[in-house]
Residue, then its C-alpha position, 0 to 999 in steps of 0.5 A: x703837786x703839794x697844795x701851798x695852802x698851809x702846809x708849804x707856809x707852815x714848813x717854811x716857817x719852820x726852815x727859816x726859824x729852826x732849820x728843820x726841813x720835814x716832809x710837808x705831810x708832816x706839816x699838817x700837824x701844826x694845825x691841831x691848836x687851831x682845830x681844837x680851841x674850834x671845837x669850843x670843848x676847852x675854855x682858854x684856862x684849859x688850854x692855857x696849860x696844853x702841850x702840843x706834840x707834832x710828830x714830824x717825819x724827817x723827810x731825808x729821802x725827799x730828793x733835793x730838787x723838790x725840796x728846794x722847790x718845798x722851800x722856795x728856794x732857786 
């Protein structure tokens, strides 16, 4: 069982606004903004002109069922 704690919301997210379904692992990604203005080593000018790259594995091999499950979807 995948913990529904961001990772489910976040790949969600991302079915319901792009149609890109990825494996949840990959989902872990979009956490990386957050962790790094957390550090406190970049004030917001810095960061202001960042670009965050997300490598997401496609997640084709996942069977169906789970996917449908990943999604919230019956």
């Amino acid at each position: 069982s995948i913990d529904d704690g961001k990772l489910l919301p976040y790949l969600r997210k991302l079915y319901d606004t792009e149609g890109i379904f990825i494996e949840p692992s990959s989902a872990a990604g979009f956490d990386g903004p957050a962790h790094v203005s957390a550090w406190g080593q970049y004030d917001e000018e810095t960061l202001k002109n960042a670009t965050h790259v997300l490598w997401a594995t496609g997640g084709r091999m996942v069977p169906e069922e789970e996917k449908k499950s990943f999604l919230g979807i019956e």
